[in-house]
N, C-alpha and C positions, 0 to 999 in steps of 0.2 A: 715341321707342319707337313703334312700328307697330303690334303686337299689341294687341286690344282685351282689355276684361276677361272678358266673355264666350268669349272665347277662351281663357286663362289658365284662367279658373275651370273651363272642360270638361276643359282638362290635367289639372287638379289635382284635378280630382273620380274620371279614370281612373286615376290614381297611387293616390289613394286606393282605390280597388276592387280593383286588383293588392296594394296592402297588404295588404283584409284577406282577399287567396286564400289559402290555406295554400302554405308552397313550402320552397326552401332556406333561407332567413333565417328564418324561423319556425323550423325544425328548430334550425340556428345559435345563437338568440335564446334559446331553450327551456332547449338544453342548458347553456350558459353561467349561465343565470339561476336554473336546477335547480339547479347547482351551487355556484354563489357571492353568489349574490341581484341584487340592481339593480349593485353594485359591479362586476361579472363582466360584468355585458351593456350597460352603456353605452359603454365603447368599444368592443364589435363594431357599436353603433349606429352609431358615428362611423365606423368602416370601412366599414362599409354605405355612406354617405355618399360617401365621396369615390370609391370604383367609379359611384355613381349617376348620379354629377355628370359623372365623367369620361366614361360610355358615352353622356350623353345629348350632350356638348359634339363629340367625337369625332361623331357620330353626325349630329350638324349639317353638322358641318365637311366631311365626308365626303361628304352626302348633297348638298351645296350645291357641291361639285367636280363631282360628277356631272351637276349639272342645268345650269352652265355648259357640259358637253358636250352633254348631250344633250335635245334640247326633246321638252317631254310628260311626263319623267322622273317629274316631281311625279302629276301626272294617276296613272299606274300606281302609284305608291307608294301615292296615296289608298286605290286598292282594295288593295293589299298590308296596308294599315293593319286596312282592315274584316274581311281574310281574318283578320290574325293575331287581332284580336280573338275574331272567330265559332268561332276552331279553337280559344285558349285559353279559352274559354265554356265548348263544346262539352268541352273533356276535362276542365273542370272539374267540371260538370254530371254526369259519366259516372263520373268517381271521385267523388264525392262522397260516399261511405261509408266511405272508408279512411281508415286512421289515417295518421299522419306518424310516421314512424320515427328515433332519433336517434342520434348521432354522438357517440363519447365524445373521439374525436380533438377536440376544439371547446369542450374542458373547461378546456383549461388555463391555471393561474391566472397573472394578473397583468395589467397595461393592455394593455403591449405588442402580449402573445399575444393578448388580447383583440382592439387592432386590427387587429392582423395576419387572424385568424382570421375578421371580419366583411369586410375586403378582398379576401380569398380566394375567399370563398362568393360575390361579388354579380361578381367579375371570372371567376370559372371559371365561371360559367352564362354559358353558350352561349345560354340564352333571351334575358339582359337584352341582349344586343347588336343579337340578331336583334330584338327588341320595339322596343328606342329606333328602330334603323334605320327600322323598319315603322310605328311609331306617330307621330311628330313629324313628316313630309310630311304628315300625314292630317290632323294639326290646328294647323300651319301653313304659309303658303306660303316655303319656308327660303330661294328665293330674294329675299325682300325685309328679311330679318330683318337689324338692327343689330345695333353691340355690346351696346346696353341690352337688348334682345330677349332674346338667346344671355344673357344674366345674368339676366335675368327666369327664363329656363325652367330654367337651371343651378341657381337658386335652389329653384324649385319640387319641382325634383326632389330636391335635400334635403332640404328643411324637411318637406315629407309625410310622405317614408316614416321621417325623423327623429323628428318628433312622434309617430308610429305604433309607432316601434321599441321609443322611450323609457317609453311608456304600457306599452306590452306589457310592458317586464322588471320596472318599478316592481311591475304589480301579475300578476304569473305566475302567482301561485300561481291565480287567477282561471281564466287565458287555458289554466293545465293542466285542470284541472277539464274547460273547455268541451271540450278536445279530446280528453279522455280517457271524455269522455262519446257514445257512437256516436251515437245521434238527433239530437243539439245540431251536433256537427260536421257532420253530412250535411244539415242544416237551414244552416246557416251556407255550406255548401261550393252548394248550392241556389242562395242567393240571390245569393252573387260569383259564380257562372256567369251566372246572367240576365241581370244588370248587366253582364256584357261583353258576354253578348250582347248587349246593347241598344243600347249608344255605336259594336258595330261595323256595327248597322243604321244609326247617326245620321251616321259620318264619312261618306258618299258624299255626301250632302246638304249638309254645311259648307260 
């Protein structure tokens, strides 16, 4: 494996920062777990999961086609990485007073619907694709990466927003509170703005 740990651990620390943005899965997560308690939202957890997985491997595969044709490719993606960060910063930072609105379509009961329903949500955002494409040249070079690499990162992007998904529906009743509290959310929605902004100051430097 190529990739250092320090390298892993900056992934996994920005995975973690998009977790805890407010977004679709949060809405998803919410409404599920409103409805039928931890039973209801762990496997839209597990849906989550394997769109994660799939966008980030895709996303490799793709970007490492590309760089095969064209030299410098990686170089531009680097700042693509830092833009995408600074602009999803920036519009977090900007809404950070609003509520998150929810979805009753996303209610319904059983595993299945369940996974089906968290699969939905993280493959129909149009962000997570544009984000892996724009984020993973920025913090690694895709042309050196192996198979153990591509399983490192595939992994990473599970286990995060997995761990993250799982906490959140176990204890909702909590994670509703916060966001039904206007000060708390916009205190919260504050600090995951900064924090992207800040890694999309760090990726040019990497």
């Amino acid at each position: 494996m190529t990739l250092t740990i320090q390298q892993l651990a900056l992934y996994a620390g920005a995975l973690f920062i998009l977790f805890m943005t407010p977004g679709p899965v949060w809405v998803a997560l919410m409404a599920r777990a409103m409805s039928g308690g931890f039973r209801a939202a762990w496997p839209l957890a597990l849906g989550v999961v394997v769109g994660d997985v799939m966008w980030s491997v895709l996303a490799i595969l793709g970007v490492s086609w590309i760089v095969s044709q064209y030299a410098g490719f990686l170089d531009l993606m680097r700042y693509v990485a830092s833009v995408t960060f600074l602009f999803m910063g920036y519009m977090v930072i900007r809404n950070a007073d609003k509520s998150i609105a929810s979805d009753s379509r996303l209610t319904r009961p059983g595993v299945i619907a369940g996974f089906v329903a968290g699969l939905a949500v993280i493959i129909g955002n149009p962000k997570a694709i544009l984000f892996y494409m724009g984020m993973l040249p920025g913090f690694f070079d895709l042309s050196q990466l192996t198979v153990a690499d591509i399983v490192a990162i595939g992994a990473l992007s599970a286990i995060v927003p997995l761990i993250g998904n799982l906490i959140m529906g176990a204890f909702i009743g909590k994670v509703r509170a916060l966001l039904t509290s206007p000060r708390a959310l916009k205190r919260m929605n504050l600090t995951a703005g900064w924090l992207l902004v800040a890694v999309g100051v760090v990726i040019p430097f990497l």
